[in-house]
C-alpha positions as a LaTeX table, in Angstrom:
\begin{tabular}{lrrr}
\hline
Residue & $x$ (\AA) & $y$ (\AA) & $z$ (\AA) \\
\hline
Unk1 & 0.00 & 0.00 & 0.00 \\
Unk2 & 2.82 & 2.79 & 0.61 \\
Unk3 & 3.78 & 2.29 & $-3.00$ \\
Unk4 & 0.07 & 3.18 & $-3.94$ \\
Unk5 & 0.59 & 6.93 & $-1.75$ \\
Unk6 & 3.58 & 8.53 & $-3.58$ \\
Unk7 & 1.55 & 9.88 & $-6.40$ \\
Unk8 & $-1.09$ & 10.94 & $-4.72$ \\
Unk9 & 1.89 & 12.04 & $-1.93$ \\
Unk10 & 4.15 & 13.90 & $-4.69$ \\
Unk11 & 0.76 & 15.26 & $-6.37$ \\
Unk12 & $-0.18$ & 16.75 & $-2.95$ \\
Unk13 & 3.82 & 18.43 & $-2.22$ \\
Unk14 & 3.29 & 19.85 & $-5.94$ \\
Unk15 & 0.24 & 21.49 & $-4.63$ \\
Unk16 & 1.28 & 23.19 & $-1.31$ \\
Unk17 & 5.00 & 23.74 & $-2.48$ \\
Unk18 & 5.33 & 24.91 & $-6.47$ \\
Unk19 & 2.81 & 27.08 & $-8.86$ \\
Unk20 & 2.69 & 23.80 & $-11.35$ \\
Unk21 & $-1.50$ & 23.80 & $-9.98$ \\
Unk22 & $-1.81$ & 27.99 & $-10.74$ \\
Unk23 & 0.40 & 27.99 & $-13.73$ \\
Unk24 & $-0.67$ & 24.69 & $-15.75$ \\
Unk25 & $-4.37$ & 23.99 & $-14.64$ \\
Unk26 & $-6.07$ & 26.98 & $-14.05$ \\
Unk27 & $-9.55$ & 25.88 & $-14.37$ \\
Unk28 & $-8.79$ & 22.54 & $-12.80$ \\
Unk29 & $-7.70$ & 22.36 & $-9.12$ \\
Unk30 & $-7.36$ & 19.10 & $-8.91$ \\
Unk31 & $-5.62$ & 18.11 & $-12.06$ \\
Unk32 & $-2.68$ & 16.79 & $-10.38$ \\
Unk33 & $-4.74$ & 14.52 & $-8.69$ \\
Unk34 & $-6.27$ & 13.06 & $-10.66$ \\
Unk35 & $-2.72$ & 12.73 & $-12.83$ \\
Unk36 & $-1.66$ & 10.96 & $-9.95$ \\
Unk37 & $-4.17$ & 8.62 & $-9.85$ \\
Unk38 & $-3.86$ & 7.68 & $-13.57$ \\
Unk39 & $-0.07$ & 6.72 & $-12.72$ \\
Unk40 & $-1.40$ & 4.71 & $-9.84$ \\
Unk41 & $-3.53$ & 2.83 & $-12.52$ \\
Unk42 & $-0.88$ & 2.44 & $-14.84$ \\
Unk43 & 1.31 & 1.18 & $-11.99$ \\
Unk44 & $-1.32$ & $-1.45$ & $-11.26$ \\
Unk45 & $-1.51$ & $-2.88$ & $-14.73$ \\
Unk46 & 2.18 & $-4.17$ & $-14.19$ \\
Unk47 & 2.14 & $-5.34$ & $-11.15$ \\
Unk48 & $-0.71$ & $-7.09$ & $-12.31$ \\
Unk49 & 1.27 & $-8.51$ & $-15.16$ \\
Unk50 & 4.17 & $-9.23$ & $-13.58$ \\
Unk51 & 1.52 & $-11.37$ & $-11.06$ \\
Unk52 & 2.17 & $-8.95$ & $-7.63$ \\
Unk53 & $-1.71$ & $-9.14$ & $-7.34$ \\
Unk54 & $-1.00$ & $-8.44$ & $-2.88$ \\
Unk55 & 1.24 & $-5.01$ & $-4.25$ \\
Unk56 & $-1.67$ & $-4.26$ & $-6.72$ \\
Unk57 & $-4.36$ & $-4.64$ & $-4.45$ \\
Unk58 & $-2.69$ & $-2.18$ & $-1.87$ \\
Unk59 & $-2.14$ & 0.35 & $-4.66$ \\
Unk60 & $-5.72$ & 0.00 & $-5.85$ \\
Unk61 & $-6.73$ & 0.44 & $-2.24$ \\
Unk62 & $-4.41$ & 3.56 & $-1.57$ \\
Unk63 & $-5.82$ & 5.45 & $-4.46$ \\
Unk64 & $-9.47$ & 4.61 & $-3.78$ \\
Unk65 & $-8.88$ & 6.38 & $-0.51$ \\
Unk66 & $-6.75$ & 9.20 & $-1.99$ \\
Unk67 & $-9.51$ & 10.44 & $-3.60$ \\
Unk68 & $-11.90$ & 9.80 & $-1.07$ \\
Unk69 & $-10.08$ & 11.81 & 1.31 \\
Unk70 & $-9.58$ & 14.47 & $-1.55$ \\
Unk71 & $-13.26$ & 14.55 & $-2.30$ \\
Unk72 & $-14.21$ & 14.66 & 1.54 \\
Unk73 & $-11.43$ & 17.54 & 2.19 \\
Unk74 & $-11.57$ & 19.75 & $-1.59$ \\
Unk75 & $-15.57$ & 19.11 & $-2.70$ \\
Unk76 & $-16.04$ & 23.02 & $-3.00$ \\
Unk77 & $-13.19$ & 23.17 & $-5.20$ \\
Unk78 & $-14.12$ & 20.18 & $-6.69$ \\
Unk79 & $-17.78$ & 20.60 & $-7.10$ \\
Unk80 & $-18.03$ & 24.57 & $-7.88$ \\
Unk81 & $-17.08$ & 24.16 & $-11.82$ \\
Unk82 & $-20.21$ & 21.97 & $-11.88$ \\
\hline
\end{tabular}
């Protein structure tokens, strides 16, 4: 599972730390995230492959929860361009 949390981890330090979110994705404050996320999934189609289904599992798990907590924690950022 802590291999599933350093996208979402790095994604979140990009945030807080650097002007990547301001300058890049204006409109869209949590494209980063959802980048993230993506690599997760990517991640998990290897270690699927390479038959690490425990690793895979724990990544799946970590990014379901990512962007729960993101939701719970950003959903007037989130929901606002609705």
């Amino acid at each position: 599972m802590a291999l599933g949390v350093i996208f979402p981890l790095l994604a979140h330090l990009a945030t807080i730390f650097t002007s990547i979110q301001t300058s890049l994705f204006i409109q869209k404050p949590i494209a980063l995230y959802v980048i993230a996320a993506t690599l997760n999934l990517i991640s998990v189609r290897f270690l699927y492959r390479n038959e690490k289904e425990a690793t895979a599992n724990g990544v799946v798990l970590a990014t379901f929860l990512a962007m729960i907590v993101l939701i719970v924690f950003m959903r007037e950022m989130v929901f606002s361009y609705a």
